[in-house]
ChimeraX commands (.cxc) that place a marker at each C-alpha (Angstrom):
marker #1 position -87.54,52.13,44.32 radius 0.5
marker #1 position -86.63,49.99,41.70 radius 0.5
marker #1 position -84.21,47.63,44.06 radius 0.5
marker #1 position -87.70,46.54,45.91 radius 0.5
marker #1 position -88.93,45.07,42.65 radius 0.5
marker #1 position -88.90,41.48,41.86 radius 0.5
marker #1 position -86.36,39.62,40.09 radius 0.5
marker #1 position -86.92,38.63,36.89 radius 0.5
marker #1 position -87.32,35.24,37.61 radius 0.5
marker #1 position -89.13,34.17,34.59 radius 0.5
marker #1 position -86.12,35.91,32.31 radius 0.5
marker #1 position -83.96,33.60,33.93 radius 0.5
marker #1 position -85.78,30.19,33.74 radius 0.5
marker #1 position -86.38,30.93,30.02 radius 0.5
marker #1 position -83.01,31.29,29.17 radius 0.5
marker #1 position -81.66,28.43,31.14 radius 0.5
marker #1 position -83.90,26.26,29.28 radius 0.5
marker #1 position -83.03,27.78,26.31 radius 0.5
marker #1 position -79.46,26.97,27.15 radius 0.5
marker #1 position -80.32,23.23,28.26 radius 0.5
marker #1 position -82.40,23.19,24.82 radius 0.5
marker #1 position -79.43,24.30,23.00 radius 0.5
marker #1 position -76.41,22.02,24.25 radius 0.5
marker #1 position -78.89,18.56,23.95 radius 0.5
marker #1 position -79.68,19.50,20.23 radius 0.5
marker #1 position -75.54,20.27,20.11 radius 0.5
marker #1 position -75.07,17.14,21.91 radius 0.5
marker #1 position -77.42,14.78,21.01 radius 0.5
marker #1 position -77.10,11.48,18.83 radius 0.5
marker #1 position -77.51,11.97,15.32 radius 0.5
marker #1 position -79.39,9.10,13.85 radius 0.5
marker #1 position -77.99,6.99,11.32 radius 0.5
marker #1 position -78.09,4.43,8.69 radius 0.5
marker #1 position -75.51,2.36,6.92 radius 0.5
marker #1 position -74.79,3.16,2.63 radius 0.5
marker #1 position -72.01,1.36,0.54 radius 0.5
marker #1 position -68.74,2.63,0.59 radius 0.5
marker #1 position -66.33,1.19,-2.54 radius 0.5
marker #1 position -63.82,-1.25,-0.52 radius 0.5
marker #1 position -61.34,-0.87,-3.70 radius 0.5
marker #1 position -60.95,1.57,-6.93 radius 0.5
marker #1 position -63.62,0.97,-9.42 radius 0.5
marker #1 position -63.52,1.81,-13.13 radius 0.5
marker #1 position -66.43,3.41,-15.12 radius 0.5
marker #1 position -68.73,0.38,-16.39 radius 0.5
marker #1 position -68.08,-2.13,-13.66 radius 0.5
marker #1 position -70.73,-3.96,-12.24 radius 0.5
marker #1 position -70.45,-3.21,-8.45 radius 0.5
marker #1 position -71.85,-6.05,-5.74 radius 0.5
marker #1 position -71.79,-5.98,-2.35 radius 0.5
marker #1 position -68.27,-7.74,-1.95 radius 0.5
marker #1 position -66.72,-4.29,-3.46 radius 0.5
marker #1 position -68.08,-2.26,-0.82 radius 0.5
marker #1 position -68.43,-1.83,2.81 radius 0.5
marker #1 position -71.31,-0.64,5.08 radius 0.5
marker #1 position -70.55,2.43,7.21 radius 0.5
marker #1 position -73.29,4.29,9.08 radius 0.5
marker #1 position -73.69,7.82,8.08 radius 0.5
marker #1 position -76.52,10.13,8.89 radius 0.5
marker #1 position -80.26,10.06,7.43 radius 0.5
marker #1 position -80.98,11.40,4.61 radius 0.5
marker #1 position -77.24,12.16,3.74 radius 0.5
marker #1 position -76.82,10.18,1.10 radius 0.5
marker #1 position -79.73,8.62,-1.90 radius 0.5
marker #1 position -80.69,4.83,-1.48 radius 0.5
marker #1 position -78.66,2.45,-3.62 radius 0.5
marker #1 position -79.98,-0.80,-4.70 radius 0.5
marker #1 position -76.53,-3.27,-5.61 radius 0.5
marker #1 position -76.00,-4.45,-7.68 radius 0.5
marker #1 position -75.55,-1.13,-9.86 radius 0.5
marker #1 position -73.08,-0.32,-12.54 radius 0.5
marker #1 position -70.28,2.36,-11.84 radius 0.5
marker #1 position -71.35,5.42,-14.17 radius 0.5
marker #1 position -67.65,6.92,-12.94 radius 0.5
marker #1 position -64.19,6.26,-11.53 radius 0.5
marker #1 position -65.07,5.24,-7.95 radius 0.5
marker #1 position -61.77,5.48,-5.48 radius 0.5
marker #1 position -61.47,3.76,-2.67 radius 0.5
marker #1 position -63.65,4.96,0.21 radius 0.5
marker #1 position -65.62,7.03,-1.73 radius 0.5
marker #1 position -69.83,6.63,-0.97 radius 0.5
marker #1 position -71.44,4.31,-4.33 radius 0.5
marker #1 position -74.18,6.60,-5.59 radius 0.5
marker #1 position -77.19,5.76,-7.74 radius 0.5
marker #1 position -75.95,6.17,-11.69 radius 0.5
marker #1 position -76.60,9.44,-12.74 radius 0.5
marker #1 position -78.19,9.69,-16.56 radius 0.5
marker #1 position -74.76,10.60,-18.02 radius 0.5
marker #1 position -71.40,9.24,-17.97 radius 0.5
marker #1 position -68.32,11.42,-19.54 radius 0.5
marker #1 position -67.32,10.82,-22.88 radius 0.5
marker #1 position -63.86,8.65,-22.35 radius 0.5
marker #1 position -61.30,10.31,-24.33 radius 0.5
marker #1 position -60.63,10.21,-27.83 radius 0.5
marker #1 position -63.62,8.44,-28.24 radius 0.5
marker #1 position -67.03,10.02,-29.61 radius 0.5
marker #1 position -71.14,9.72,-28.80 radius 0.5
marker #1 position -73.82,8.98,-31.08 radius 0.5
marker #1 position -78.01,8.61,-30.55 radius 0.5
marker #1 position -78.68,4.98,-31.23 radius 0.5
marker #1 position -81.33,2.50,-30.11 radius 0.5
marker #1 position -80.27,0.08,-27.11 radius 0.5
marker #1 position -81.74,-3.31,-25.49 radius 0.5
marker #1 position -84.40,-1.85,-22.64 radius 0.5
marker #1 position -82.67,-2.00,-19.45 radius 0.5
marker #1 position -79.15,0.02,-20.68 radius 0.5
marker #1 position -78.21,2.30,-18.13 radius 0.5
marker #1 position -75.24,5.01,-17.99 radius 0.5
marker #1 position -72.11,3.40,-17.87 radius 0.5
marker #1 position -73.15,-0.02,-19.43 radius 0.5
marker #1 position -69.96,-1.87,-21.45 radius 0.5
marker #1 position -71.67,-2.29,-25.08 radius 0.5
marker #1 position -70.70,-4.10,-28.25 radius 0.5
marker #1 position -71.56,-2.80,-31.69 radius 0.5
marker #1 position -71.74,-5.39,-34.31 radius 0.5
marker #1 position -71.79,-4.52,-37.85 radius 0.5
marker #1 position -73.10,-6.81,-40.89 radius 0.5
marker #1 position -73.01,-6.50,-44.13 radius 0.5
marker #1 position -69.93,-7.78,-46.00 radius 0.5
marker #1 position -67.42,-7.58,-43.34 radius 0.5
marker #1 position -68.91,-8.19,-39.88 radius 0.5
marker #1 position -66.98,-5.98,-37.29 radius 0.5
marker #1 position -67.13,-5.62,-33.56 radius 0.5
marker #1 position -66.73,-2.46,-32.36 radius 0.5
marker #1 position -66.09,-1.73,-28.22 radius 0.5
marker #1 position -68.34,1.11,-26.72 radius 0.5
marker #1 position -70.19,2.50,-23.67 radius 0.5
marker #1 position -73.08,3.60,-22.88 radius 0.5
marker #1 position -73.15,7.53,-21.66 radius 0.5
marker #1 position -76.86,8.15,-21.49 radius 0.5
marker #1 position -80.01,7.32,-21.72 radius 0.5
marker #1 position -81.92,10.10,-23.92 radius 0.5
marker #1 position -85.76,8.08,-24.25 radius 0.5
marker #1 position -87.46,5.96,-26.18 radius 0.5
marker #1 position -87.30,5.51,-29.78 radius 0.5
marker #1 position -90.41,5.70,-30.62 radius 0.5
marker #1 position -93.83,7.56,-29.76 radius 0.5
marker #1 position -95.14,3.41,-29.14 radius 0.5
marker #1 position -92.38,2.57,-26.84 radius 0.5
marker #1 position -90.47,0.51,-29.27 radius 0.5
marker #1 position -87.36,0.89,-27.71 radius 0.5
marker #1 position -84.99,2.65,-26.29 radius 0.5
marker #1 position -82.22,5.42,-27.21 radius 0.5
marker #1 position -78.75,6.19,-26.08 radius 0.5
marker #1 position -75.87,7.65,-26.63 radius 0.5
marker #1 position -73.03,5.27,-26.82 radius 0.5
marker #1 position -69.36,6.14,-27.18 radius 0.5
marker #1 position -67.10,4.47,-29.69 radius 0.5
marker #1 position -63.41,4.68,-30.15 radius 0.5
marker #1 position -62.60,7.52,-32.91 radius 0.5
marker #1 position -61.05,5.40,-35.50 radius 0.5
marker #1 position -64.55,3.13,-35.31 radius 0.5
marker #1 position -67.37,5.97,-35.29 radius 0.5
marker #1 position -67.00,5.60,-39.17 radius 0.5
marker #1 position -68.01,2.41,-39.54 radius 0.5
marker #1 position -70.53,2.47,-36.44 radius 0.5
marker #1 position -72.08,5.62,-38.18 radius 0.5
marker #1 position -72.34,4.25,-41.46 radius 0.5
marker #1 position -73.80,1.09,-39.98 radius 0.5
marker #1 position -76.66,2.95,-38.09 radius 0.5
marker #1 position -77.50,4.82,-41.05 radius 0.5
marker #1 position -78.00,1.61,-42.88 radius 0.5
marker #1 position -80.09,-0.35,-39.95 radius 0.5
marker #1 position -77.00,-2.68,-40.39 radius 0.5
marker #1 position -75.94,-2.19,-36.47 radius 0.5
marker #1 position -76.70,-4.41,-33.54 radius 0.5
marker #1 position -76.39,-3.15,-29.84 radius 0.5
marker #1 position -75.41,-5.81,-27.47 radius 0.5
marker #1 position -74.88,-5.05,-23.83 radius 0.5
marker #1 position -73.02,-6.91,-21.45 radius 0.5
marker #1 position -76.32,-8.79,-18.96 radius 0.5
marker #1 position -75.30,-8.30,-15.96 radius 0.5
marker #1 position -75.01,-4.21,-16.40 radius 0.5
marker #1 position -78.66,-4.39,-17.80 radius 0.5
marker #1 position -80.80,-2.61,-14.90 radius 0.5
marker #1 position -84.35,-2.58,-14.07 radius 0.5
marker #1 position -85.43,1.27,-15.28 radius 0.5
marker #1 position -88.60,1.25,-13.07 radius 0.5
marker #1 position -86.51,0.90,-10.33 radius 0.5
marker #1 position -84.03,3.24,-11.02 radius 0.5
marker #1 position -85.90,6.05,-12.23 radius 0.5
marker #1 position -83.88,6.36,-15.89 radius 0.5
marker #1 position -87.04,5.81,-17.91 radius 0.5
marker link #1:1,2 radius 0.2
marker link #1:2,3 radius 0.2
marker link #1:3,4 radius 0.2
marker link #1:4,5 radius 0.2
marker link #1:5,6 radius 0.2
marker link #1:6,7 radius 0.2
marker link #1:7,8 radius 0.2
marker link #1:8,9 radius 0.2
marker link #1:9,10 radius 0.2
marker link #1:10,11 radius 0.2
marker link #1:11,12 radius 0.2
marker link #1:12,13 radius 0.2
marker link #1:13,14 radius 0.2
marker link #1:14,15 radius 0.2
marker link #1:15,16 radius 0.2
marker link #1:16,17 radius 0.2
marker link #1:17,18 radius 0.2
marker link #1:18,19 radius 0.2
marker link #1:19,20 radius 0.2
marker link #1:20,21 radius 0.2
marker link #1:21,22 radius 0.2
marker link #1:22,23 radius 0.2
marker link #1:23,24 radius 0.2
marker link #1:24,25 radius 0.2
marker link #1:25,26 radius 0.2
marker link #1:26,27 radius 0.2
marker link #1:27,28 radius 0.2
marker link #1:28,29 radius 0.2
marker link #1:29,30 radius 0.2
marker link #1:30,31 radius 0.2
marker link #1:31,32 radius 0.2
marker link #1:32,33 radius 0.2
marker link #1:33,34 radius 0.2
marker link #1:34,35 radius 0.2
marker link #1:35,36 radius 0.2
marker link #1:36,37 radius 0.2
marker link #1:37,38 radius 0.2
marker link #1:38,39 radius 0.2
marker link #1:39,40 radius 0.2
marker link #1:40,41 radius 0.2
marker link #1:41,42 radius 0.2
marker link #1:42,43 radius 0.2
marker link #1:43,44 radius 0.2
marker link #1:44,45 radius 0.2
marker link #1:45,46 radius 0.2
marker link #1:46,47 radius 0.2
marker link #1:47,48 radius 0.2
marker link #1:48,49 radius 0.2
marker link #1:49,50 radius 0.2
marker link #1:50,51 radius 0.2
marker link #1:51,52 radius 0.2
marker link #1:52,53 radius 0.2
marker link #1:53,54 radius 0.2
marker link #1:54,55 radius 0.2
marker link #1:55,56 radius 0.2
marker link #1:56,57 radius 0.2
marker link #1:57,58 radius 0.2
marker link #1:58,59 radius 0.2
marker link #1:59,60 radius 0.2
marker link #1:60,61 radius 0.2
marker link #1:61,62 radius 0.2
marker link #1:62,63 radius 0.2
marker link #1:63,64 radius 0.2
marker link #1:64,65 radius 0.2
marker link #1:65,66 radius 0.2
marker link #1:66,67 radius 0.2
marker link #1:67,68 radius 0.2
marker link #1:68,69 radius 0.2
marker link #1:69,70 radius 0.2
marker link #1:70,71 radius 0.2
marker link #1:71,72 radius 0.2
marker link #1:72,73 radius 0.2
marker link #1:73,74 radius 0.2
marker link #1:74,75 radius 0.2
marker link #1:75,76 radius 0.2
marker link #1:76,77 radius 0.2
marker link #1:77,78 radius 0.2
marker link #1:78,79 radius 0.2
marker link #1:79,80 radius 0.2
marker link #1:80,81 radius 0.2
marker link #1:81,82 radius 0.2
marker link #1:82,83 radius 0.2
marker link #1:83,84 radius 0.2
marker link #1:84,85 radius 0.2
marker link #1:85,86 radius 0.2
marker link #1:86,87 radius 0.2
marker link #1:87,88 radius 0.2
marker link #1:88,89 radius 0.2
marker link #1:89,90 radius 0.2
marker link #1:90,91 radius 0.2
marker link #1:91,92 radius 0.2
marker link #1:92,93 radius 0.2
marker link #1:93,94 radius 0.2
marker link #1:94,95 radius 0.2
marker link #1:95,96 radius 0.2
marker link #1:96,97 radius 0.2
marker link #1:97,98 radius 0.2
marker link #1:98,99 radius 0.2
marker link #1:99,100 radius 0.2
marker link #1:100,101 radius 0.2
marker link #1:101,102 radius 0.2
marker link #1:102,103 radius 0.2
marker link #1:103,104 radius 0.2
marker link #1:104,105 radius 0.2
marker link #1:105,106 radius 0.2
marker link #1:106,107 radius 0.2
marker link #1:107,108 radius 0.2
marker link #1:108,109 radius 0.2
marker link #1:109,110 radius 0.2
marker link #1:110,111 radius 0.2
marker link #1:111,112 radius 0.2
marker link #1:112,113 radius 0.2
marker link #1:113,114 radius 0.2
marker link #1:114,115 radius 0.2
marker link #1:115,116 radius 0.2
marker link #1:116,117 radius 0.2
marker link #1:117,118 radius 0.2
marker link #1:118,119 radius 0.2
marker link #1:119,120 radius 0.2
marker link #1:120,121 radius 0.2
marker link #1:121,122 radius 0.2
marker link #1:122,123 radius 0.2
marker link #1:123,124 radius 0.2
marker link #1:124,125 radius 0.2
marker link #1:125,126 radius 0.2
marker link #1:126,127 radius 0.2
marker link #1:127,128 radius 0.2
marker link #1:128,129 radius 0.2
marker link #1:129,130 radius 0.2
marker link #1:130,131 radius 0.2
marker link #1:131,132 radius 0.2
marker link #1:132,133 radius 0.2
marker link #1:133,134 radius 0.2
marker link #1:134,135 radius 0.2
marker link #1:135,136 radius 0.2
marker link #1:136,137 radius 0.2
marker link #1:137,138 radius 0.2
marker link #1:138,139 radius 0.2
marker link #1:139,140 radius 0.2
marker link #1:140,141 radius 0.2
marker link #1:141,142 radius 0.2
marker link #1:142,143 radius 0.2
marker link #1:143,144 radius 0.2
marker link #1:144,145 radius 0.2
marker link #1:145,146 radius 0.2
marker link #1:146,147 radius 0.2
marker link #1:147,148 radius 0.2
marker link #1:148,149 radius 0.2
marker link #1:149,150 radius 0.2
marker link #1:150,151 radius 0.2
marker link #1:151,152 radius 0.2
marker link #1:152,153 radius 0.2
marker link #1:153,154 radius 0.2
marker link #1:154,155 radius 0.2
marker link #1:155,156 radius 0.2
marker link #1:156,157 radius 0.2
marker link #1:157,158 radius 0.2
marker link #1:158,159 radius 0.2
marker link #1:159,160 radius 0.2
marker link #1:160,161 radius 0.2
marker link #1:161,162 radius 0.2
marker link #1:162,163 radius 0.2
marker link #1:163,164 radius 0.2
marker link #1:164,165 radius 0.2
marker link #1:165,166 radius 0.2
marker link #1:166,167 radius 0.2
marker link #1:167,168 radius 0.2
marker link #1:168,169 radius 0.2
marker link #1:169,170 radius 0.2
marker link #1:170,171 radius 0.2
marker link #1:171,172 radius 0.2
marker link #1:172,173 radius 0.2
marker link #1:173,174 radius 0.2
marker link #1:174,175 radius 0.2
marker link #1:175,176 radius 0.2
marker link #1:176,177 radius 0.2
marker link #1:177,178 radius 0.2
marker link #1:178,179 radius 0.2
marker link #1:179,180 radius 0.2
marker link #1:180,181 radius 0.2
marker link #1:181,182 radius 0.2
marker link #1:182,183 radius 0.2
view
């Protein structure tokens, strides 16, 4: 007797909403917000403002917040998304890194200059490459490690050991660390 039973009516309603359910969440709009995209190739160290990028839409939560202007903590082609600096930037080549205290507000990928006194003053080009903390338990400062060409980490060394070394960094690559999280 089982061809006078009902249909399984319910069965069927179920699974056509499931289906319905299924192709809307397949179908539907994804929602969206615009993020900085680099308009042109940047180089590590360059300050980038919102006339080297363009806005495209991508969807929520695909990409972190950036706040511009922000300074390029790595090569950035064309096209590629700008994301908030990291706290390290790689070592250029032939150049080498050293712990040294830094104006508040360096960030990874900061242009620096390192000037020596003494008898012969020399400025020395370098970058920063990370923030490692504070330089003291009192918050006297901070500490990074900047990168110095390798025919200069002599002199830069020497310098640091003898509190004879002044960090300068370039102002407009000096960031706000409470904003950016890099305290």
């Amino acid at each position: 007797m089982l061809w006078l039973s009902r249909p399984p009516y319910l069965r069927w309603v179920g699974a056509g909403v499931v289906v319905v359910l299924a192709l809307y969440g397949r179908l539907a709009p994804v929602p969206t917000e615009p993020r900085p995209f680099a308009a042109r190739p940047i180089t590590v160290g360059e300050q980038i403002t919102s006339t080297d990028v363009e806005m495209r839409d991508v969807p929520i939560g695909l990409l972190p917040p950036v706040q511009l202007p922000v300074v390029a903590d790595r090569p950035v082609a064309a096209g590629e998304p700008i994301l908030p600096p990291g706290r390290t930037v790689s070592v250029p080549e032939n150049w080498w890194a050293l712990e040294l205290d830094v104006p508040p507000g360096a960030a990874p990928g900061a242009p620096a200059r390192l000037v020596t006194s003494g008898t012969e003053t020399t400025v020395v080009p370098g970058l920063v490459v990370g923030v490692t903390g504070t330089a003291d338990v009192f918050g006297g400062g901070l500490r990074a490690l900047v990168a110095v060409p390798a025919e200069m980490v002599g002199i830069v060394a020497s310098a640091a050991v003898e509190q004879r070394l002044a960090v300068l960094l370039d102002a407009r690559s000096i960031v706000d660390h409470a904003s950016t999280g890099l305290d």
